[in-house]
Chimera marker file (.cmm) of the C-alpha trace (Angstrom):
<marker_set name="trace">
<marker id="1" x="-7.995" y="-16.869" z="18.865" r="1" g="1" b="0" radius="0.5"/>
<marker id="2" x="-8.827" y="-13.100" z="18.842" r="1" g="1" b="0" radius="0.5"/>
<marker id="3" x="-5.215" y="-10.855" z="17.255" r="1" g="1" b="0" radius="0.5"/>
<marker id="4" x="-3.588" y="-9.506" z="19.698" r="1" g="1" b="0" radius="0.5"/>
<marker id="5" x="-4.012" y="-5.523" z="19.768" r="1" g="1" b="0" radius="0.5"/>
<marker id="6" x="-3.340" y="-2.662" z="21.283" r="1" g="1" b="0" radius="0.5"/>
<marker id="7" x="-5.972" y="-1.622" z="24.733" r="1" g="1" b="0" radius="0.5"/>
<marker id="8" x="-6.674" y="0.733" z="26.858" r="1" g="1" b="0" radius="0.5"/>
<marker id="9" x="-7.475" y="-0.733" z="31.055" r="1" g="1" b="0" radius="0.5"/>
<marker id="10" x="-9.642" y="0.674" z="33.420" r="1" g="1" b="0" radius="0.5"/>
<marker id="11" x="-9.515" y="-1.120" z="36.471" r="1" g="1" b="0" radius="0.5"/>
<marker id="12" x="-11.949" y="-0.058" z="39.456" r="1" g="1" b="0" radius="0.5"/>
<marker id="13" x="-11.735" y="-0.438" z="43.430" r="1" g="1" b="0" radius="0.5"/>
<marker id="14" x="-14.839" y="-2.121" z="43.833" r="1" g="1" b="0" radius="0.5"/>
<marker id="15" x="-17.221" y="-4.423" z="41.449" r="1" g="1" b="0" radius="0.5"/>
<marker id="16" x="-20.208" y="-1.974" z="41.066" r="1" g="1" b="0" radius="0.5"/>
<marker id="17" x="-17.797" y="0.559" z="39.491" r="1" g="1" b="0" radius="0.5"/>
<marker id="18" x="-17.004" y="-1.651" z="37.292" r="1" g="1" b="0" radius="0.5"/>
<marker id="19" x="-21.154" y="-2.558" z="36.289" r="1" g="1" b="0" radius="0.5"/>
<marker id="20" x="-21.611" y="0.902" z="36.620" r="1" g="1" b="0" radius="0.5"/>
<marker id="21" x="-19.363" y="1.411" z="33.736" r="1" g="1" b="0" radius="0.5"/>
<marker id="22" x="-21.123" y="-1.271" z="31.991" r="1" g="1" b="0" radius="0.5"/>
<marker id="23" x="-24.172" y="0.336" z="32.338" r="1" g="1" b="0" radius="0.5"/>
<marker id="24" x="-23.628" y="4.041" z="31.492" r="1" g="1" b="0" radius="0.5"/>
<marker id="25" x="-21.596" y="2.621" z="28.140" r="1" g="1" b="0" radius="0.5"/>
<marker id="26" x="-24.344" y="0.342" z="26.996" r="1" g="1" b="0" radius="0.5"/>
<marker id="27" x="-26.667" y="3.892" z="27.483" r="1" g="1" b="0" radius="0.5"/>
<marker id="28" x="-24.316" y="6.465" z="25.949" r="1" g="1" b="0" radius="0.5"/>
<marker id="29" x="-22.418" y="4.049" z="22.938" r="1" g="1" b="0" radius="0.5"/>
<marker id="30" x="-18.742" y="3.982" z="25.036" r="1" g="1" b="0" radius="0.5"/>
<marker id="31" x="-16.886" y="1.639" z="23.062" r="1" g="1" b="0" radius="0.5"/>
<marker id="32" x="-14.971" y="-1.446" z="25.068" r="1" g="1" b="0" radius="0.5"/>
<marker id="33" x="-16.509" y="-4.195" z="27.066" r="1" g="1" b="0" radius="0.5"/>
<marker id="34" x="-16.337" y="-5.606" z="30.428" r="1" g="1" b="0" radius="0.5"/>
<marker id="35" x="-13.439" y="-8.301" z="31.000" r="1" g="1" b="0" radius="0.5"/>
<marker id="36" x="-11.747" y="-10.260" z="33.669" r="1" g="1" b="0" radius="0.5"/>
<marker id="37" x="-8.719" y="-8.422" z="35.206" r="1" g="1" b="0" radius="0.5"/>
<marker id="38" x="-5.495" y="-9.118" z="33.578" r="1" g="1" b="0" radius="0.5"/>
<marker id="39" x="-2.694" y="-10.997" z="36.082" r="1" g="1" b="0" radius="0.5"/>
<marker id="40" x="-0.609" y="-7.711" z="34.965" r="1" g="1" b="0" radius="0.5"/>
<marker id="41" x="-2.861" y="-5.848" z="36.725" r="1" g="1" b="0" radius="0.5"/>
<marker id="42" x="-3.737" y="-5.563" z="40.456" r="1" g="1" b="0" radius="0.5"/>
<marker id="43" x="-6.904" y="-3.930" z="41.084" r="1" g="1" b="0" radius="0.5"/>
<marker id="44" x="-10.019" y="-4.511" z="44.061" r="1" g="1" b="0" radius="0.5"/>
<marker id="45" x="-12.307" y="-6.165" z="42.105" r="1" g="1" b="0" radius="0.5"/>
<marker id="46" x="-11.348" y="-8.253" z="39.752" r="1" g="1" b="0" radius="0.5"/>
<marker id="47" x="-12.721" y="-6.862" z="36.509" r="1" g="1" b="0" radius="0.5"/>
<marker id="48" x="-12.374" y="-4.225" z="33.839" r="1" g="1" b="0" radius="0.5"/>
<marker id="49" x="-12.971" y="-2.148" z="31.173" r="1" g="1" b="0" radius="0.5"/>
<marker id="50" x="-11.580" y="-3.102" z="27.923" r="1" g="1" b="0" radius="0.5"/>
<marker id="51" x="-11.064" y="-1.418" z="24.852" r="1" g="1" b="0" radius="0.5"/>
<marker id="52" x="-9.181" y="0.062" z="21.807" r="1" g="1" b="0" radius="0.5"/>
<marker id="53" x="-6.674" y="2.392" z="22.679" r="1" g="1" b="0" radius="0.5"/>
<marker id="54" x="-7.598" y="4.775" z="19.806" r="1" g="1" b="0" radius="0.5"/>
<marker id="55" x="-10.836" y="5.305" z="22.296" r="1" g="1" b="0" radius="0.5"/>
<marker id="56" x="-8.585" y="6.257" z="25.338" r="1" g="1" b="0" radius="0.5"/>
<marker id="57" x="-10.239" y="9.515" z="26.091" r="1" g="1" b="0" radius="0.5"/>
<marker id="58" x="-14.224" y="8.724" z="25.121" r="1" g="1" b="0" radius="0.5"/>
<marker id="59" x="-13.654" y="6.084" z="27.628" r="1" g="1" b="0" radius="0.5"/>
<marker id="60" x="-11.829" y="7.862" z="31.012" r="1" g="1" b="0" radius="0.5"/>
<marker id="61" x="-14.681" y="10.740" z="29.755" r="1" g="1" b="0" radius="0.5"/>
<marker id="62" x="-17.201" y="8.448" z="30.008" r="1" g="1" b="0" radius="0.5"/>
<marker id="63" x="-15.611" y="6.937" z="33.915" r="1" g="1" b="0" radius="0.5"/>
<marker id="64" x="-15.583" y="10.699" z="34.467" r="1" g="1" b="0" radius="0.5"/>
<marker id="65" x="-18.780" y="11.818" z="33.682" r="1" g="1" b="0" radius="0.5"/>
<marker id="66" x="-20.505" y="9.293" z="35.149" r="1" g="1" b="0" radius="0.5"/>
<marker id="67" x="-19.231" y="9.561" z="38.371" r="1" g="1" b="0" radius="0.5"/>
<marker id="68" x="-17.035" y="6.034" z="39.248" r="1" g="1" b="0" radius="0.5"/>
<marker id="69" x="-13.860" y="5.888" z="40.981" r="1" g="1" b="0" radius="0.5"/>
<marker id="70" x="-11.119" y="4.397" z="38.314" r="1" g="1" b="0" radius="0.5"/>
<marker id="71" x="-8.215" y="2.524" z="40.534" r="1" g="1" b="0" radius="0.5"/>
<marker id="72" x="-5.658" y="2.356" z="37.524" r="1" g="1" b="0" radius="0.5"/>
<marker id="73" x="-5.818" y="3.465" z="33.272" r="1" g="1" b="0" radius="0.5"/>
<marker id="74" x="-3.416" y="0.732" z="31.666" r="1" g="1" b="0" radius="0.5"/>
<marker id="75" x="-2.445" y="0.365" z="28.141" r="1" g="1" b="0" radius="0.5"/>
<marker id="76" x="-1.651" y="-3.385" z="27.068" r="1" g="1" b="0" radius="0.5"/>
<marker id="77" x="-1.581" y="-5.581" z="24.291" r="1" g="1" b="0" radius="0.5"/>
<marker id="78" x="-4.695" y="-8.067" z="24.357" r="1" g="1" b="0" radius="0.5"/>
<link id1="1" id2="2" r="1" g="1" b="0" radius="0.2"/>
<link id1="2" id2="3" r="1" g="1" b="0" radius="0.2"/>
<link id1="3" id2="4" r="1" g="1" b="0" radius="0.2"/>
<link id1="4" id2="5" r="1" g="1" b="0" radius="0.2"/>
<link id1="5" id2="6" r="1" g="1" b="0" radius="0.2"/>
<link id1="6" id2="7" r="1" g="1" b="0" radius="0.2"/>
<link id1="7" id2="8" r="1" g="1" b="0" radius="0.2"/>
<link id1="8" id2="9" r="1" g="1" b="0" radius="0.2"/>
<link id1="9" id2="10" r="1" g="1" b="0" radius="0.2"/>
<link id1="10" id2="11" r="1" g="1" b="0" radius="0.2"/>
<link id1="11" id2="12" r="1" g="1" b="0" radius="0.2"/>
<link id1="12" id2="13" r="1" g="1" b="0" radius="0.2"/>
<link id1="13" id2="14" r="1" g="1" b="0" radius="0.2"/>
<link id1="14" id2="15" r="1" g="1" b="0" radius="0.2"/>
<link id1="15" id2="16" r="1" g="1" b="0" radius="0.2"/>
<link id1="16" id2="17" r="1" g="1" b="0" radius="0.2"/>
<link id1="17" id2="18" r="1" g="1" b="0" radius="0.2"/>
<link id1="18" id2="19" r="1" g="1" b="0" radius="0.2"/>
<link id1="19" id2="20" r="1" g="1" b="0" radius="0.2"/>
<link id1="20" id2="21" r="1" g="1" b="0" radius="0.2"/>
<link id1="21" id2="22" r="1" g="1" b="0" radius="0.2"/>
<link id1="22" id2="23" r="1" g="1" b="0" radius="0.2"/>
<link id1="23" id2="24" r="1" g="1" b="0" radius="0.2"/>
<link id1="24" id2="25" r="1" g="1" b="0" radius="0.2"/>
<link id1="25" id2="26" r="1" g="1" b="0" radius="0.2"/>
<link id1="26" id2="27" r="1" g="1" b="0" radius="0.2"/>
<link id1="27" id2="28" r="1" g="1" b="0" radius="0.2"/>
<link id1="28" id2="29" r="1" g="1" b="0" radius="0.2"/>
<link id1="29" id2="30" r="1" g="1" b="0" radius="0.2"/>
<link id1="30" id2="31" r="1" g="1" b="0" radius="0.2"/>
<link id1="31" id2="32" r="1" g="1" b="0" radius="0.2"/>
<link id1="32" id2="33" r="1" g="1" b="0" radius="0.2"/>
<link id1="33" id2="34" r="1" g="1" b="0" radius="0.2"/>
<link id1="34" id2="35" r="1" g="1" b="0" radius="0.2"/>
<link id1="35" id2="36" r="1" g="1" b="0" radius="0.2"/>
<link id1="36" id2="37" r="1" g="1" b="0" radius="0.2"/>
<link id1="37" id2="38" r="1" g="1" b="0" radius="0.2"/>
<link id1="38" id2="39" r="1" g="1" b="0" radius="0.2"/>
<link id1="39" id2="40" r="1" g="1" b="0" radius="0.2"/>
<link id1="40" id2="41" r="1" g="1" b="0" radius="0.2"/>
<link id1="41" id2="42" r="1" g="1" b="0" radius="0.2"/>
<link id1="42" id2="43" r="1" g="1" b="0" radius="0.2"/>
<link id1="43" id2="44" r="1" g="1" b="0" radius="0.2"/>
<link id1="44" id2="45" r="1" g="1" b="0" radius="0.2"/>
<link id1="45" id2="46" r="1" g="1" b="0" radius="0.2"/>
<link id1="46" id2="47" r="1" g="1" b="0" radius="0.2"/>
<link id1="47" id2="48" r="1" g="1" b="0" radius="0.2"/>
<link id1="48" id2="49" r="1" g="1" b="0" radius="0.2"/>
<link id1="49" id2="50" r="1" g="1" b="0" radius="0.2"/>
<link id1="50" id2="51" r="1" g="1" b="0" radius="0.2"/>
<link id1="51" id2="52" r="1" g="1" b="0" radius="0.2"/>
<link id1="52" id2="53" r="1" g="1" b="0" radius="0.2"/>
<link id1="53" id2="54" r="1" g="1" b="0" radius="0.2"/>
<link id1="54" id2="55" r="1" g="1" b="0" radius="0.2"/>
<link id1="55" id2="56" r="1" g="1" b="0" radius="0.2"/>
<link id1="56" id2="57" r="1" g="1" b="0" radius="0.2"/>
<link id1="57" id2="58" r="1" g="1" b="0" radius="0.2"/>
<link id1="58" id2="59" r="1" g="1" b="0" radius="0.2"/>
<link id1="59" id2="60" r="1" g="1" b="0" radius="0.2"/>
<link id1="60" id2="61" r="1" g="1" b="0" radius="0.2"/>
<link id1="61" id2="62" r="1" g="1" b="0" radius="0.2"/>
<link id1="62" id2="63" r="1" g="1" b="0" radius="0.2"/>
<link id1="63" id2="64" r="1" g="1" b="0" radius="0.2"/>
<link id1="64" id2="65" r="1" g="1" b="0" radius="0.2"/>
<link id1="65" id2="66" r="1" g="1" b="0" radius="0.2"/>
<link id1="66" id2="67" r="1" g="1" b="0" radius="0.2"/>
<link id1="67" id2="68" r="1" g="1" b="0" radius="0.2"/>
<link id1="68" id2="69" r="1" g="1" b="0" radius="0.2"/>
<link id1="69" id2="70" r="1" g="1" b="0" radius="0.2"/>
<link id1="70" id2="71" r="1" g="1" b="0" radius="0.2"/>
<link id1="71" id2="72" r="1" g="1" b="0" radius="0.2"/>
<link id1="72" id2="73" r="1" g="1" b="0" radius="0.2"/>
<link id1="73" id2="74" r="1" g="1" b="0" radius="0.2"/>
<link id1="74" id2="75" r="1" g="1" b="0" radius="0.2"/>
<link id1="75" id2="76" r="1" g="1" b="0" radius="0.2"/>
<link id1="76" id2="77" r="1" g="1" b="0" radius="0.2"/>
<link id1="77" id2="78" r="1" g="1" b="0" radius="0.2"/>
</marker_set>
């Protein structure tokens, strides 16, 4: 079982948002990883972007610059 740490959340209104932001990462070297939504978390599609919080801002940069809508930025523990 992975240790629980410290994550940033972005959740996204619709699905492609959310493979958008797989795609531009895997291009530009965003850190984080697509994930099923947490139950904490209510969002429209169902999936999200995951990763450490110590990459907070690289990662709403990287929602930002490429263009997707971003329902929600959560910080858990995962």
């Amino acid at each position: 079982m992975r240790k629980r740490e410290p994550r940033v959340i972005l959740s996204f209104p619709a699905t492609v948002d959310a493979m958008s932001m797989e795609s531009y990462s895997a291009a530009h070297g965003v850190p984080g990883r697509l994930i099923p939504l947490p139950t904490a978390i209510s969002a429209g599609c169902g999936m999200c972007w995951c990763a450490p919080i110590t990459d907070r801002e690289a990662v709403e940069r990287a929602a930002r610059d490429a263009g997707l809508r971003v329902s929600g930025v959560h910080e858990m523990m995962l």
